[in-house]
DSSP file (Angstrom, degrees, kcal/mol; ACC not computed):
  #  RESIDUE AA STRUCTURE BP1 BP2  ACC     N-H-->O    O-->H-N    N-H-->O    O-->H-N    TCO  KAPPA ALPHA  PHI   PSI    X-CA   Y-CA   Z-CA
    1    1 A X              0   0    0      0, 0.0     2,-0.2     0, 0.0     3,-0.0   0.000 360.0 360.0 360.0 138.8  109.2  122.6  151.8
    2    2 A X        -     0   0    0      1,-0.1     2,-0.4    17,-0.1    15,-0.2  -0.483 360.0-106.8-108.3 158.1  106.3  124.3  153.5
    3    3 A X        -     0   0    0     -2,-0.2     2,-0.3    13,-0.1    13,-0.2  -0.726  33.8-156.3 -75.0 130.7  106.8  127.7  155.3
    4    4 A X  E     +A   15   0A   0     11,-0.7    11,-3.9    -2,-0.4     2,-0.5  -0.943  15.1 176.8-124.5 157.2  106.7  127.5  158.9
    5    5 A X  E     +A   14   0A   0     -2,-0.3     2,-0.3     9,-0.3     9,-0.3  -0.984   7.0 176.2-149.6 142.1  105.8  130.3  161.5
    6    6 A X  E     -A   13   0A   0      7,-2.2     7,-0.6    -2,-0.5    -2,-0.0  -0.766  27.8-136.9-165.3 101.5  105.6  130.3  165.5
    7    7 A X  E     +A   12   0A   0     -2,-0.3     2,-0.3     5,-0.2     5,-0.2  -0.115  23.5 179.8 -42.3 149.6  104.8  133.7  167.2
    8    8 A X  E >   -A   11   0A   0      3,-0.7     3,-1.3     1,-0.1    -2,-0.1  -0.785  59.8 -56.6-158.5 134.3  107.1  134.4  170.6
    9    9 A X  T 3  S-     0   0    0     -2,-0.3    -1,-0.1     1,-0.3    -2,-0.0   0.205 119.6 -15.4   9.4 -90.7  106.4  137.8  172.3
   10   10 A X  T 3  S+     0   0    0     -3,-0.1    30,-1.8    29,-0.1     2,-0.3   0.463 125.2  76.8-115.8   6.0  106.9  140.5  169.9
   11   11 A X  E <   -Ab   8  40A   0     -3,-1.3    -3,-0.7    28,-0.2     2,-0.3  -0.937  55.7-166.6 -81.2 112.0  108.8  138.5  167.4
   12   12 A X  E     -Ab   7  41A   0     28,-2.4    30,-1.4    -2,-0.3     2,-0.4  -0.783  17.0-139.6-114.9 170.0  107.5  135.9  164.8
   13   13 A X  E     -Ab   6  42A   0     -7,-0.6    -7,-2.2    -2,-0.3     2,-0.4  -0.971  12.7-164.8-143.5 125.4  109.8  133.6  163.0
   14   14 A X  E     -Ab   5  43A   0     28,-2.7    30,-1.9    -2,-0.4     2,-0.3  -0.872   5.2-159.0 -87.6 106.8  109.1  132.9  159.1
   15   15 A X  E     +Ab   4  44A   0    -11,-3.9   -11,-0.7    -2,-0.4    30,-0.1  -0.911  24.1 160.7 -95.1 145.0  111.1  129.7  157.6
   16   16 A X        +     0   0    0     28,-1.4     2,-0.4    -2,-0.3    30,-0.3  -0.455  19.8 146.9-168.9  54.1  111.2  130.4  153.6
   17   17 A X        +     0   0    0     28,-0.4     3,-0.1   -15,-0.2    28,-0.1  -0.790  68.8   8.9 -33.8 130.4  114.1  127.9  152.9
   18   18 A X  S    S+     0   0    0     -2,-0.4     2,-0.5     1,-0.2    -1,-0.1   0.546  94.6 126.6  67.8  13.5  113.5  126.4  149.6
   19   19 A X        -     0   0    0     -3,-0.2    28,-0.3     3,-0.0     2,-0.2  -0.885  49.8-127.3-113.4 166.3  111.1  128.1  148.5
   20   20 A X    >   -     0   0    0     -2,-0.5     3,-1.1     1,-0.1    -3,-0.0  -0.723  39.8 -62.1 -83.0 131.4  110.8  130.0  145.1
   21   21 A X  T 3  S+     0   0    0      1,-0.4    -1,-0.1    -2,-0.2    27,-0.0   0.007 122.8  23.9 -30.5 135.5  109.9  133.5  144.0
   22   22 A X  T >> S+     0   0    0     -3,-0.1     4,-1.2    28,-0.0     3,-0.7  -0.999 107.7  74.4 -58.3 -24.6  107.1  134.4  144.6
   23   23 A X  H <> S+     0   0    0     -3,-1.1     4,-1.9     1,-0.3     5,-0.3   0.665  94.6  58.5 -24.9 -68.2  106.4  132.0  147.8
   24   24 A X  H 3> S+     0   0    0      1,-0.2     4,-2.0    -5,-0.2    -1,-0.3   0.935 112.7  36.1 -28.8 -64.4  108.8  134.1  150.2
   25   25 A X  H <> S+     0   0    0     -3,-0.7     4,-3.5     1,-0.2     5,-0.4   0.951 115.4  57.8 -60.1 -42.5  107.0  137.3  149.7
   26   26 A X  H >X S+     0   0    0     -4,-1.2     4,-2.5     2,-0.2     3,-0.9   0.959 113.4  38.3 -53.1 -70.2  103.5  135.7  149.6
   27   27 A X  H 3X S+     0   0    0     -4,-1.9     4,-4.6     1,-0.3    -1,-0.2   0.707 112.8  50.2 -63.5 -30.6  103.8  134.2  152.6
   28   28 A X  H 3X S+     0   0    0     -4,-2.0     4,-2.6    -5,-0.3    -1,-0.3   0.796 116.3  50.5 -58.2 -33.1  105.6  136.8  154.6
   29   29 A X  H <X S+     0   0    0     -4,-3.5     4,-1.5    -3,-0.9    -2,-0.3   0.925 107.8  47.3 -81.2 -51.2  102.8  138.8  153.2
   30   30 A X  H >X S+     0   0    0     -4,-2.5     3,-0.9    -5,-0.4     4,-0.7   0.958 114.3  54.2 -39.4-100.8  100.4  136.1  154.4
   31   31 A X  H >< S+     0   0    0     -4,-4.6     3,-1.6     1,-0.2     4,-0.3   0.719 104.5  50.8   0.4 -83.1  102.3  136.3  158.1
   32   32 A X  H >< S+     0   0    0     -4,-2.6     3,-5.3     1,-0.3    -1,-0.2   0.816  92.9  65.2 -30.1 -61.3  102.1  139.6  158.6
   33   33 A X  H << S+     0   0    0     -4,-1.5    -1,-0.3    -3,-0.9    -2,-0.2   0.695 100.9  63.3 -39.4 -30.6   98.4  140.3  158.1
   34   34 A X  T << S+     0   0    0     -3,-1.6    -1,-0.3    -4,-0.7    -2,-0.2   0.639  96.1  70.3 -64.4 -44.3   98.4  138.0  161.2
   35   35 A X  S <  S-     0   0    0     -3,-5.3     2,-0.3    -4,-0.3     3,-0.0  -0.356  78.1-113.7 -95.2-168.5  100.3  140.6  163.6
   36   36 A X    >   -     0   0    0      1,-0.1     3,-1.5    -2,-0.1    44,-0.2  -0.758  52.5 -72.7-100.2 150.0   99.6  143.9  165.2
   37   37 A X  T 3  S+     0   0    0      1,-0.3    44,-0.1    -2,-0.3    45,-0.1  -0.048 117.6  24.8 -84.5 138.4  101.4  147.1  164.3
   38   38 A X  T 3  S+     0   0    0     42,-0.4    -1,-0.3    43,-0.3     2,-0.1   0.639  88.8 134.4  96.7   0.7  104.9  147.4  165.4
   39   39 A X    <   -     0   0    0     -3,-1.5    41,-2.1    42,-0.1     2,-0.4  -0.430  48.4-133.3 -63.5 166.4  105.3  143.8  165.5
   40   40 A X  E     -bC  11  79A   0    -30,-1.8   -28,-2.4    39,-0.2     2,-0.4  -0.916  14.3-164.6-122.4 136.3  108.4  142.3  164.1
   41   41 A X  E     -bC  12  78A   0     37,-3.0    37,-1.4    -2,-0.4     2,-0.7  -0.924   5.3-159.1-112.0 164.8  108.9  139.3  161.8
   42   42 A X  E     -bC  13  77A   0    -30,-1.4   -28,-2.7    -2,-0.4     2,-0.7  -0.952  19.4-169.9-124.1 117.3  112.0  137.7  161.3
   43   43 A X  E     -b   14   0A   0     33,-2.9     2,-0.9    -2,-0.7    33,-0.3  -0.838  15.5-145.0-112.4 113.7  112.3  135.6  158.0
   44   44 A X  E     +b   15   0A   0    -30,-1.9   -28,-1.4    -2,-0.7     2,-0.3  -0.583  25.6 160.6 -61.8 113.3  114.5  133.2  156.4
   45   45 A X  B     -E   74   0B   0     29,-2.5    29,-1.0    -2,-0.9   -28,-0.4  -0.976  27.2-179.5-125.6 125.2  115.1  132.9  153.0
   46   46 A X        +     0   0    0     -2,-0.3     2,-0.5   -30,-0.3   -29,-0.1   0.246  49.2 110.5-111.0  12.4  117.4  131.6  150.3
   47   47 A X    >   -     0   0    0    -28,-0.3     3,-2.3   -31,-0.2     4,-0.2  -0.689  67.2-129.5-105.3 175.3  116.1  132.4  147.1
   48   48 A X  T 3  S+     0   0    0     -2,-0.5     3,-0.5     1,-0.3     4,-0.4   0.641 102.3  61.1 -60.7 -18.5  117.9  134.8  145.1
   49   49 A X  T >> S+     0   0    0      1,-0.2     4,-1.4     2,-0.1     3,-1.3   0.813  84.2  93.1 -77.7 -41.4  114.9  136.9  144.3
   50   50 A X  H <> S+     0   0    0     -3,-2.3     4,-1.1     1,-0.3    -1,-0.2   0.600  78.4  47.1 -53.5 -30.3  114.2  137.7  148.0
   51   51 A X  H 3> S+     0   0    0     -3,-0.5     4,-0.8    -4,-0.2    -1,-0.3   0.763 111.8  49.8-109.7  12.6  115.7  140.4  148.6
   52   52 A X  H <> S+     0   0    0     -3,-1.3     4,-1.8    -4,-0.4     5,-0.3   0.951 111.8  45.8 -31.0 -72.3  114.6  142.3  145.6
   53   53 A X  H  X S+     0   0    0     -4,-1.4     4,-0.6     1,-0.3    -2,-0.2   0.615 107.8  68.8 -95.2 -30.4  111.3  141.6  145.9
   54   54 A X  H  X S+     0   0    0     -4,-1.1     4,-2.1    -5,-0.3     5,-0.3   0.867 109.7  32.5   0.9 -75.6  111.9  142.6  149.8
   55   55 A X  H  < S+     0   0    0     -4,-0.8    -2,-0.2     1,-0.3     4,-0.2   0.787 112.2  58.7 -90.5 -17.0  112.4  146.0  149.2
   56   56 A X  H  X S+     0   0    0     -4,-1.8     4,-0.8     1,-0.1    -1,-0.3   0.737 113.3  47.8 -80.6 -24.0  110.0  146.3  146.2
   57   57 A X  H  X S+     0   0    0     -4,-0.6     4,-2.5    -5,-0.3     5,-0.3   0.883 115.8  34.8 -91.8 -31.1  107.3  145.0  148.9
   58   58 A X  H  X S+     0   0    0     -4,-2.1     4,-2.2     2,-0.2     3,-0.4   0.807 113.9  57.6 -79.1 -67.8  107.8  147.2  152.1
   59   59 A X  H  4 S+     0   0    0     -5,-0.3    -1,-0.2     1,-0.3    -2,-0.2   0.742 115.2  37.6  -7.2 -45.4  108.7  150.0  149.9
   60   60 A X  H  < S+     0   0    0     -4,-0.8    -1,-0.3     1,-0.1    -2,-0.2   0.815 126.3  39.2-100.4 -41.3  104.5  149.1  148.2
   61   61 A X  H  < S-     0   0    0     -4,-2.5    -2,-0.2    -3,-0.4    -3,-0.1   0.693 103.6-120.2-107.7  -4.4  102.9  148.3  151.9
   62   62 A X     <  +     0   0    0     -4,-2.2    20,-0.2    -5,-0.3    -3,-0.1   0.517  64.6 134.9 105.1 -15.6  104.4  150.6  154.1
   63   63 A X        -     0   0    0     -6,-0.3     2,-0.5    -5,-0.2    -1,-0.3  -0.443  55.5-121.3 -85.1 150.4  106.2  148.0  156.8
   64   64 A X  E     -D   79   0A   0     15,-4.0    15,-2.9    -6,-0.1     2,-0.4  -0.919  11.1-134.9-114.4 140.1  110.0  149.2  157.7
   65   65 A X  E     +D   78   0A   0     -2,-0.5    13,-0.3    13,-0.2     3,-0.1  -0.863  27.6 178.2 -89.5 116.5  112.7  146.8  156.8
   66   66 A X  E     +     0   0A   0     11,-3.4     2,-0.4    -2,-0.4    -1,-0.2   0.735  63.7  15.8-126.5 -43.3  114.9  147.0  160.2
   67   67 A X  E     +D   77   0A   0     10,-2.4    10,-0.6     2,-0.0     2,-0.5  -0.882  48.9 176.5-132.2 139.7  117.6  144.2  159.1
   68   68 A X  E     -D   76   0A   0     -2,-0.4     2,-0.4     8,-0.2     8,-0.2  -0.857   9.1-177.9-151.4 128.5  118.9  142.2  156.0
   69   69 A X  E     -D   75   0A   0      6,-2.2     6,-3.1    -2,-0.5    -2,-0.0  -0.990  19.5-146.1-113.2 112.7  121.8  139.9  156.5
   70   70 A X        +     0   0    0     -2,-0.4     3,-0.2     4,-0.2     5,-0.1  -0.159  39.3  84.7 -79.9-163.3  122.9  138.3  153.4
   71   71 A X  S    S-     0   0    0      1,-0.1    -2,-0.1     3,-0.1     4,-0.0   0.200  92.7 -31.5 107.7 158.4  124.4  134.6  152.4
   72   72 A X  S    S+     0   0    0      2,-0.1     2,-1.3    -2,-0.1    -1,-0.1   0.573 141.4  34.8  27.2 -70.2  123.5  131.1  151.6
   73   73 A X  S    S-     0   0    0     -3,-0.2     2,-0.3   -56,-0.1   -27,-0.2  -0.931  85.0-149.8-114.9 126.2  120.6  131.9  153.9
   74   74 A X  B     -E   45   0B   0     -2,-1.3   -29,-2.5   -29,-1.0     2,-0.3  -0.783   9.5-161.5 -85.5 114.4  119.3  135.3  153.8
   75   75 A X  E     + D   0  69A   0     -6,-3.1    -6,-2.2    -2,-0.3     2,-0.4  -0.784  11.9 179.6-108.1 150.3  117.6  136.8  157.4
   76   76 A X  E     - D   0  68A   0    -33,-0.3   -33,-2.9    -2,-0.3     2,-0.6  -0.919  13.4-157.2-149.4 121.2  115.3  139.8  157.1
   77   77 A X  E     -CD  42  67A   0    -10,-0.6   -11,-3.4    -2,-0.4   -10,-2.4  -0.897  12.3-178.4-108.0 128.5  113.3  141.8  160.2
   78   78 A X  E     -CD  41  65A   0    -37,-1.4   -37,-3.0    -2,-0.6     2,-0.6  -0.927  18.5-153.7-115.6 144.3  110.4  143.7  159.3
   79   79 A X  E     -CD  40  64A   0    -15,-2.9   -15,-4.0    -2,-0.4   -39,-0.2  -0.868  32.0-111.1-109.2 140.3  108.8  145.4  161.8
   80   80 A X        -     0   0    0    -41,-2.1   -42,-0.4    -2,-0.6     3,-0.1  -0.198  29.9-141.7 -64.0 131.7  104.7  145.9  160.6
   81   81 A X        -     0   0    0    -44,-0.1     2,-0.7     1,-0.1   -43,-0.3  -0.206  30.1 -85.9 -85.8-170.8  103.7  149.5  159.8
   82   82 A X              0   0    0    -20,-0.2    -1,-0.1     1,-0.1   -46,-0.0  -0.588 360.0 360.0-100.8 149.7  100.4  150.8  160.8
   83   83 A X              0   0    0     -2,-0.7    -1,-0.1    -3,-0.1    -2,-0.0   0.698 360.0 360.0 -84.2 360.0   97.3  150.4  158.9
């Protein structure tokens, strides 16, 4: 399953269904690099690793974790710090 991503005002939206550590982070990480600071992404994810590897990553780049909803499908907004 590929990651998909589609910008909408100040929001982007990350699908990361099905994929495996590391592939969530990579790509969010990938994503990001893409907005402007203070933008928000919203990602989905379901593997188990994600939100570990979540908090070990804003926590290393500086970007503020605003939401995490767990289950089955895991939702996370980060909004982009500045560089």
């Amino acid at each position: 399953m590929k990651a998909d991503y589609s910008q909408c005002m100040t929001r982007t939206s990350l699908d990361c269904r099905g994929l495996r550590c590391p592939t969530p982070i990579v790509k969010l990480s990938m994503a990001i690099r893409q907005l402007d600071a203070g933008a928000e992404i919203e990602t989905q994810a379901t593997d188990a690793a994600f939100h570990p590897d979540l908090l070990a990553w804003v926590g290393k780049t500086g970007h503020n974790l605003l939401e995490y909803d767990a289950g089955e499908v895991q939702r996370a907004v980060v909004r982009k710090g500045h560089e």
